[in-house]
C-alpha positions in Angstrom: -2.3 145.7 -15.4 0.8 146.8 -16.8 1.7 151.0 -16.1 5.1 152.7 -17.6 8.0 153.3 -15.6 9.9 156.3 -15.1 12.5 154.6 -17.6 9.9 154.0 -20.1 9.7 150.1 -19.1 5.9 148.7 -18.7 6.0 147.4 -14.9 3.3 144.8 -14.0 1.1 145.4 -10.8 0.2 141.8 -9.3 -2.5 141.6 -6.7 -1.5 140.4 -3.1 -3.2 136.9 -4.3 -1.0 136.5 -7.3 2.3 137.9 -5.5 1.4 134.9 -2.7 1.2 132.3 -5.3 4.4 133.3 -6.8 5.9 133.1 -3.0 4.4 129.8 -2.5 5.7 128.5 -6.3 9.1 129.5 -5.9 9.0 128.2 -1.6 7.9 124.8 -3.0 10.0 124.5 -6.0 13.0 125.0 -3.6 11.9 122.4 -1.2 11.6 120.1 -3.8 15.7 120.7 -5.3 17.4 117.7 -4.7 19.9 119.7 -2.4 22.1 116.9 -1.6 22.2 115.0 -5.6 23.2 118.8 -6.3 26.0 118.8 -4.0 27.3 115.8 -4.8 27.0 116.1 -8.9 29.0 119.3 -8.3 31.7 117.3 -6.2 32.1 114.5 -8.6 32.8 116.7 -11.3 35.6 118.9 -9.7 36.8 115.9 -8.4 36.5 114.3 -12.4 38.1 117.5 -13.6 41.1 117.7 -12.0 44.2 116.3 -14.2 45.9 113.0 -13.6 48.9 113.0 -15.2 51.5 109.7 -14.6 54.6 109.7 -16.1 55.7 106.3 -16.8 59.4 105.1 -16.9 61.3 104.4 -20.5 61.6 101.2 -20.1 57.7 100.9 -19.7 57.0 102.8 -22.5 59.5 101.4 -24.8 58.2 98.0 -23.9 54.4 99.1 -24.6 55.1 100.5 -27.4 57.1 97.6 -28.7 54.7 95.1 -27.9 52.0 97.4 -30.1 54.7 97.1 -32.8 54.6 93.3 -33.4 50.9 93.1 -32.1 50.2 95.5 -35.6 52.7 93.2 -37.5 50.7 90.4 -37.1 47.5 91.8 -38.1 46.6 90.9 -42.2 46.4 94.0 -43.6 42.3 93.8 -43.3 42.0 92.3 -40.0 38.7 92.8 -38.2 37.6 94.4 -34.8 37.0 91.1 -33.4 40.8 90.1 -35.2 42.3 93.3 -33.8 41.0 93.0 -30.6 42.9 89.1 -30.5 
């Protein structure tokens, strides 16, 4: 039965039956959280979000990026995935 509030809101009365059953709903539905997965899920992704940055030295970069240099001169100018991937 629903009854208005002294704000104007409509409050529901529950018996003591129904208010149990809620009780025992929200009791079973936190025994059944997987606590632990939880945990861990939140872990893995603060662990997952922190930033990695490496710096790598000149010479490695100019070398890498040299080596992409001739690897996309010898592509034909409509190579494949499978031809790009060499």
């Amino acid at each position: 039965m629903a009854r208005v509030g002294e704000w104007g809101f409509k409050a529901l009365e529950y018996t003591p039956d129904q208010i149990r059953k809620m009780e025992e709903s929200v009791r079973i539905r936190k025994a059944a959280e997987p606590v632990e997965l939880i945990r861990l899920v939140k872990a893995l992704k603060k662990e997952l979000s922190r930033e990695v940055v490496v710096e790598l030295p000149q010479p490695l970069k100019l070398k890498i990026t040299n080596e992409i240099v001739e690897r996309l001169k010898t592509l034909r100018p409509k190579a494949n995935v499978t031809e790009q991937r060499g």
